[in-house]
N, CA, C and O of each residue as an XYZ file, in Angstrom:
460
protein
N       0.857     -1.178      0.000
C       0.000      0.000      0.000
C       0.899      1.236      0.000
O       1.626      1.445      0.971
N       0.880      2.058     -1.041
C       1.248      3.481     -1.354
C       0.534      4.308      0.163
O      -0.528      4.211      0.777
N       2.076      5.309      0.334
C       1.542      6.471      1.539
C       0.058      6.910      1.392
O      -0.870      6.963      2.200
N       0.177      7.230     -0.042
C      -1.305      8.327     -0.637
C      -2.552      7.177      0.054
O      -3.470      7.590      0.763
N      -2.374      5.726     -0.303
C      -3.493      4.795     -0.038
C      -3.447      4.873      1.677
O      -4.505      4.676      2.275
N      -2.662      5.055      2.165
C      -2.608      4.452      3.627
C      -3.301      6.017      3.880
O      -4.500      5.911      4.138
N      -2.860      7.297      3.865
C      -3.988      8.540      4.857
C      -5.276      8.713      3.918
O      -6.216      9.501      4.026
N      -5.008      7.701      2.941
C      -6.766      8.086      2.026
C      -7.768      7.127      3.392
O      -8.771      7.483      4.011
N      -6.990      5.887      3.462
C      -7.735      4.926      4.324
C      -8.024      5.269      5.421
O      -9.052      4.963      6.025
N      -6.824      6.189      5.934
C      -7.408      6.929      7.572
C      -8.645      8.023      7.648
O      -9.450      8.200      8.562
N      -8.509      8.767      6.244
C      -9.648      9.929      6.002
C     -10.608      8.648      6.257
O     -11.139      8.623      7.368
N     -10.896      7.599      5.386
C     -12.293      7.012      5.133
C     -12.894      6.667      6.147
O     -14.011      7.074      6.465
N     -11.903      5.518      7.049
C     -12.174      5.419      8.200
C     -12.698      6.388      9.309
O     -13.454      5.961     10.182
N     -12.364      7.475      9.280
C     -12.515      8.557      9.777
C     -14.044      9.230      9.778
O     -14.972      9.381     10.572
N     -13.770      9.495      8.595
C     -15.045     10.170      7.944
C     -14.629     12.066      8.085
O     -15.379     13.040      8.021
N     -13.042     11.965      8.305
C     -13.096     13.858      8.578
C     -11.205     13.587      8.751
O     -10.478     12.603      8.888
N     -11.024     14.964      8.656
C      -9.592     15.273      8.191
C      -8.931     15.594     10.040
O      -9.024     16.620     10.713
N      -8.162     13.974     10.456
C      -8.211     14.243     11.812
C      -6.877     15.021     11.969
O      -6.459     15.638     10.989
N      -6.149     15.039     13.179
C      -5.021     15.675     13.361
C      -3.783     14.835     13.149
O      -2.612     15.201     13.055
N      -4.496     13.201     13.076
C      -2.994     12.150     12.754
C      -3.352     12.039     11.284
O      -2.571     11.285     10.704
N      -4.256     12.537     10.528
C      -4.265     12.443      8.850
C      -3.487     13.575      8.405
O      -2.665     13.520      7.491
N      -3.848     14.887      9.263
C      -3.171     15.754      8.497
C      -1.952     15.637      8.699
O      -1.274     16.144      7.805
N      -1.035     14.875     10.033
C       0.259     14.516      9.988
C       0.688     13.852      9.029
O       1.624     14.226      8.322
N       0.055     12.773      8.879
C       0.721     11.842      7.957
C       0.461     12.604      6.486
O       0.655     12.158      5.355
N       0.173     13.347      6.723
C      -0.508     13.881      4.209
C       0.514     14.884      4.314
O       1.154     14.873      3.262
N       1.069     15.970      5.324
C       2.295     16.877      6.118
C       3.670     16.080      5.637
O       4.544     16.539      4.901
N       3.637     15.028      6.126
C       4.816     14.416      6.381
C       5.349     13.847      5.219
O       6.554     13.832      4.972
N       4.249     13.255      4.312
C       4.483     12.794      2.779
C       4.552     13.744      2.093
O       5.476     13.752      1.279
N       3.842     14.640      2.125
C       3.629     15.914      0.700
C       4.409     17.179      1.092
O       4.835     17.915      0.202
N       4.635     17.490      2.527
C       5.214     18.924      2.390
C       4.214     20.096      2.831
O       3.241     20.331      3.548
N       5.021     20.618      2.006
C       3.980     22.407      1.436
C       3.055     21.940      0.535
O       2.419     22.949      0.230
N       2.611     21.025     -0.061
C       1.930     20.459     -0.896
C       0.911     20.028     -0.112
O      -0.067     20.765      0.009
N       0.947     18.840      0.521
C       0.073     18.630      1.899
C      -0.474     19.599      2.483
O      -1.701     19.598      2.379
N      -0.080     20.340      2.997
C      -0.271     21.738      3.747
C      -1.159     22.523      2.427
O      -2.375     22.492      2.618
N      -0.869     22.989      1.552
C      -1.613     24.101      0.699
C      -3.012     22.832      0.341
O      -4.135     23.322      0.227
N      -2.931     21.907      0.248
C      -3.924     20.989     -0.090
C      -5.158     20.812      0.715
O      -6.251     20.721      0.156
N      -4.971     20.734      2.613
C      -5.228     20.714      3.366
C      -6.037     22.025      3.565
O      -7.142     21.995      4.107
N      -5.466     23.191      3.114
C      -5.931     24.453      3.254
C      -7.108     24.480      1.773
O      -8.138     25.128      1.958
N      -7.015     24.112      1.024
C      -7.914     24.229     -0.080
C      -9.352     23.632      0.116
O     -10.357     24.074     -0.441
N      -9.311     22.438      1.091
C     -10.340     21.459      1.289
C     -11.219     22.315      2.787
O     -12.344     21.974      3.153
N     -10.457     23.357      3.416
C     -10.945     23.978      4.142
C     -11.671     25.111      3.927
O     -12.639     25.611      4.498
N     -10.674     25.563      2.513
C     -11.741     26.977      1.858
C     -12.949     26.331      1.041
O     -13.788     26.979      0.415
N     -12.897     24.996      1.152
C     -13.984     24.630     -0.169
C     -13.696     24.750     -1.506
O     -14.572     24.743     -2.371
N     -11.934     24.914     -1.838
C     -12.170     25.227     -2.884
C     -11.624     23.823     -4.190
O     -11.007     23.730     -5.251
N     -12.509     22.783     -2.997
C     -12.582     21.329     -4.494
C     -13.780     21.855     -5.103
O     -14.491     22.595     -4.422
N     -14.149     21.537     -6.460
C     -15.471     21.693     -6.644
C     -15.811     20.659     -7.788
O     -15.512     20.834     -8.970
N     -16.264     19.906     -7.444
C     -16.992     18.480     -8.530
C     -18.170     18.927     -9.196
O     -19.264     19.236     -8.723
N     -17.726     18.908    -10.487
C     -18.950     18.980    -11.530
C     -19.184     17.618    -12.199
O     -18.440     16.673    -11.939
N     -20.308     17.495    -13.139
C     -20.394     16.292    -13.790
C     -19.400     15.655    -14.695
O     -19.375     14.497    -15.113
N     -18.543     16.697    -14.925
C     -16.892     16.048    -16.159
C     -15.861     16.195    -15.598
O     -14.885     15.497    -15.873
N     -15.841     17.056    -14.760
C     -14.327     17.044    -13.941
C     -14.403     17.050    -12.226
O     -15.427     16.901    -11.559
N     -13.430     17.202    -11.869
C     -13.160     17.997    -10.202
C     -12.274     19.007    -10.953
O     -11.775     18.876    -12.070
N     -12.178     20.155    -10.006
C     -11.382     21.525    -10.237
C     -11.365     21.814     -9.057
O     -12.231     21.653     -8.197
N      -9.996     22.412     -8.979
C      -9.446     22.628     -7.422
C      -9.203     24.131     -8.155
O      -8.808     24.226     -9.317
N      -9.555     25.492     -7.138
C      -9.906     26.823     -7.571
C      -8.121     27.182     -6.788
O      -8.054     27.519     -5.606
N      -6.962     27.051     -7.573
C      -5.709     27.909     -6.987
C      -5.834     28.969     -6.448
O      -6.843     29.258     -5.805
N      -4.640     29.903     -6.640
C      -4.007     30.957     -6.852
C      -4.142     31.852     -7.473
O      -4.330     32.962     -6.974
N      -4.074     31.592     -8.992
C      -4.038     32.192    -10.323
C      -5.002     31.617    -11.206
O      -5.414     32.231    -12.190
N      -5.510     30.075    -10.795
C      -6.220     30.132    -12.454
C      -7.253     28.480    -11.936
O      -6.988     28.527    -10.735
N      -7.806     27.698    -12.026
C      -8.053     26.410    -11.898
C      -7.567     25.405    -12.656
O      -7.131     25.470    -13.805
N      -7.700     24.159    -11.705
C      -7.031     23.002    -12.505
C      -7.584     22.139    -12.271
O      -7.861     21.878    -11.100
N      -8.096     21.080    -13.657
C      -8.788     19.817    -13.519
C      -8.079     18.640    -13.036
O      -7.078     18.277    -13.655
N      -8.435     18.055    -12.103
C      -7.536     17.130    -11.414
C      -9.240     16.028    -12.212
O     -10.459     16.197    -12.190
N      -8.037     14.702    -12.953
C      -9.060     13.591    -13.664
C      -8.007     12.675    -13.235
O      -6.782     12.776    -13.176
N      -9.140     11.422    -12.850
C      -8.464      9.894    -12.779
C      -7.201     10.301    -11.994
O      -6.328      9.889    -12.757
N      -6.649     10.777    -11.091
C      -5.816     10.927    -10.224
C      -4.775     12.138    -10.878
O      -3.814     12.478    -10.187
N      -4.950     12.671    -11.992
C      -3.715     13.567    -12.716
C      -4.213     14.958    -12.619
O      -5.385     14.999    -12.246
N      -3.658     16.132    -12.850
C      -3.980     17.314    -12.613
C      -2.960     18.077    -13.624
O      -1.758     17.982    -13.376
N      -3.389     18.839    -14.766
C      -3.163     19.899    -15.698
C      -2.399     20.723    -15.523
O      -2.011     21.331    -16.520
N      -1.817     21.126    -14.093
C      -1.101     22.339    -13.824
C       0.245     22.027    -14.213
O       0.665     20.952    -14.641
N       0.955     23.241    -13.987
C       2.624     22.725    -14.485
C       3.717     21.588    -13.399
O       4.673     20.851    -13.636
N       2.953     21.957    -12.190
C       3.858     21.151    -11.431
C       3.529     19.999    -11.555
O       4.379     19.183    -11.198
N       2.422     19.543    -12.007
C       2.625     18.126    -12.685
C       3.508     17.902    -13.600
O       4.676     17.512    -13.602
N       2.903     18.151    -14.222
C       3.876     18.667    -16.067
C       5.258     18.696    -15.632
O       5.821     17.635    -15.901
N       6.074     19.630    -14.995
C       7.521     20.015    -14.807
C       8.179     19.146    -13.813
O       9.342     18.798    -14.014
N       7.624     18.811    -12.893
C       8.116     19.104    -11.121
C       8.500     17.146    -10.812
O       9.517     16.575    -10.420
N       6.884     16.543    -11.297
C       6.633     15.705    -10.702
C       7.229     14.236    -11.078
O       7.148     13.818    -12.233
N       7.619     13.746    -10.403
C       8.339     11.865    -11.070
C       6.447     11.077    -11.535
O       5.629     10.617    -10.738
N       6.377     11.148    -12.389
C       5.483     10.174    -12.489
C       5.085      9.018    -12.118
O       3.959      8.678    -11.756
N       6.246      8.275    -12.235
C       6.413      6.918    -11.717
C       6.405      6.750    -10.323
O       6.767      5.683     -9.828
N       5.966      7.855     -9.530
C       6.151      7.411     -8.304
C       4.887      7.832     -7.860
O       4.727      9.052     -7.821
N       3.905      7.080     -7.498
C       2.326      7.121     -6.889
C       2.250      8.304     -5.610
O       1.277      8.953     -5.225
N       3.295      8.308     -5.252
C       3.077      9.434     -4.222
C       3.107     10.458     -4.035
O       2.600     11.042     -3.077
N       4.148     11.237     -5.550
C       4.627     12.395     -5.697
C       3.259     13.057     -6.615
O       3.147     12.943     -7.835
N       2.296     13.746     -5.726
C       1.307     14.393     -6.099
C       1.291     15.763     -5.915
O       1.417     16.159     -4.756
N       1.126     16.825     -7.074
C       0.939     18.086     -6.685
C      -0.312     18.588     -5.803
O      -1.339     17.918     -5.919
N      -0.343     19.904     -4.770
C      -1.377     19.909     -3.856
C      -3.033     20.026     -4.419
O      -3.954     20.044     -3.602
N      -3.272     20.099     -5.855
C      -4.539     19.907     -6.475
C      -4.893     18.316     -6.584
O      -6.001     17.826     -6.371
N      -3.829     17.691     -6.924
C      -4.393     16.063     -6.778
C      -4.443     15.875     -5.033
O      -5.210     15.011     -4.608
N      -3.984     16.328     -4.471
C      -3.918     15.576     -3.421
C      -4.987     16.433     -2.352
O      -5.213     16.020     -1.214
N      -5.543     17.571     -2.860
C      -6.501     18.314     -2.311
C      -8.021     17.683     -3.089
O      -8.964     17.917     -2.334
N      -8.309     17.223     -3.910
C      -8.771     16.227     -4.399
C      -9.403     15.060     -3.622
O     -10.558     14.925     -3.217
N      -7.798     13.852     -3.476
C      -8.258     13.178     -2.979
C      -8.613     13.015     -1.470
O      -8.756     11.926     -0.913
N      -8.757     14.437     -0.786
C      -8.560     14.668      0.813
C      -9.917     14.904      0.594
O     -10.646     14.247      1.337
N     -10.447     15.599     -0.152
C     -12.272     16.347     -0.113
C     -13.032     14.940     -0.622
O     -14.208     14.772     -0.298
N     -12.421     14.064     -1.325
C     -13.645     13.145     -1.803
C     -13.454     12.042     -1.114
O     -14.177     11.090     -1.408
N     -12.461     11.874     -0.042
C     -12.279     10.893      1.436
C     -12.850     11.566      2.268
O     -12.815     10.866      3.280
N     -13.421     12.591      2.531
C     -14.013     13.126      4.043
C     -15.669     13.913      3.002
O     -16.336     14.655      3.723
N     -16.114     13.785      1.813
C     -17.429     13.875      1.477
C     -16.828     15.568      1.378
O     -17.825     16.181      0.998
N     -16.240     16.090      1.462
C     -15.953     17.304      1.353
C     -15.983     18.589     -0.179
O     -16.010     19.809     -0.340
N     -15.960     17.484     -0.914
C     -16.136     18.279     -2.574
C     -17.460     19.118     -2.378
O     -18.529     18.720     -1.915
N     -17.042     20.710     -2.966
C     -18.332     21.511     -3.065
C     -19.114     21.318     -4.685
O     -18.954     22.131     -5.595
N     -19.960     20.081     -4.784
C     -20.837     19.297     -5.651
C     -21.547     20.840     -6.667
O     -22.006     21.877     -6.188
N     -21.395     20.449     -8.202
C     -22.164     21.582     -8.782
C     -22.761     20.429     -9.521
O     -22.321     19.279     -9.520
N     -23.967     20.933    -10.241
C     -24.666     19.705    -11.429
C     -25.210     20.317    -12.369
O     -26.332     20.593    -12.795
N     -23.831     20.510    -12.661
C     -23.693     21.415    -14.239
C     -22.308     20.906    -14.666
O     -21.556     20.482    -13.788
N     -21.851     20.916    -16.163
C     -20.551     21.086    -16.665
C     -20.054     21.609    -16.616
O     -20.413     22.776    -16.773
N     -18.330     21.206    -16.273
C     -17.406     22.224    -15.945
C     -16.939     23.140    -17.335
O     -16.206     24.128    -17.344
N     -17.478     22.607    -18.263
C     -17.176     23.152    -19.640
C     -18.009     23.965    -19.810
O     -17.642     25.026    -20.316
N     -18.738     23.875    -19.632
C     -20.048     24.879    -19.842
C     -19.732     26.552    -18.720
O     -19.520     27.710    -19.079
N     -19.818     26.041    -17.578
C     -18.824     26.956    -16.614
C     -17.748     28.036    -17.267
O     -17.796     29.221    -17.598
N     -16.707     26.936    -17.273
C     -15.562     27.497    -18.169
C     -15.208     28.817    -19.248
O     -14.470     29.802    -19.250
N     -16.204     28.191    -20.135
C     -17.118     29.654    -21.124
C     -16.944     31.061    -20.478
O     -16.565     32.133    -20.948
N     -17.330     30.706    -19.308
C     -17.998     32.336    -18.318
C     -16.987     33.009    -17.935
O     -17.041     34.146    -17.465
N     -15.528     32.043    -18.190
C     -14.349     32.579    -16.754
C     -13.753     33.353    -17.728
O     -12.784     34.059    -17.449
């Protein structure tokens, strides 16, 4: 079992983002963990019917099937290694282990248009 699988399993178990989950997602991810942790607190996962989008800094990014669009994927990240997740995948999978995604039921494409 991958780190990412072992504090996904403690969120589930859980049902909420405790103080030994956010250690252990801290301890694997970093500042990554940490800015991730903070995103799932502003609400800013948001699940539509085609994507999840985690609302940054500067701009949004579709995090699909575990991958995420931004550059620090793209540039930063070892692929090959299941654990090395930028803080949009891993803010992701922290909101949809604790029921936490802010749910829209509309397309994110359709959305998109407006921005």
């Amino acid at each position: 079992m991958s780190a990412v699988e072992e504090w996904v399993a403690m969120l589930e178990d859980a049902g909420a983002l405790t103080p030994d989950a956010v250690d252990r997602i801290v301890s694997v991810h970093g500042d990554r963990g940490q800015q991730a942790i903070e995103a799932v607190g502003e609400q800013r996962v948001k699940a539509y019917r085609d994507f999840t989008v985690v609302v940054g800094h500067d701009d949004e990014y579709v995090v699909e099937d575990g991958g995420c669009d931004c550059p620090d994927s793209s540039y930063n990240l070892d692929t090959d290694d299941p654990d090395e997740l930028c803080w949009h995948a891993i803010a992701v999978r922290i909101a949809e282990a604790i029921d936490e995604t802010d749910v829209h039921d509309m397309w994110y494409s359709d959305v998109r248009d407006f921005l």
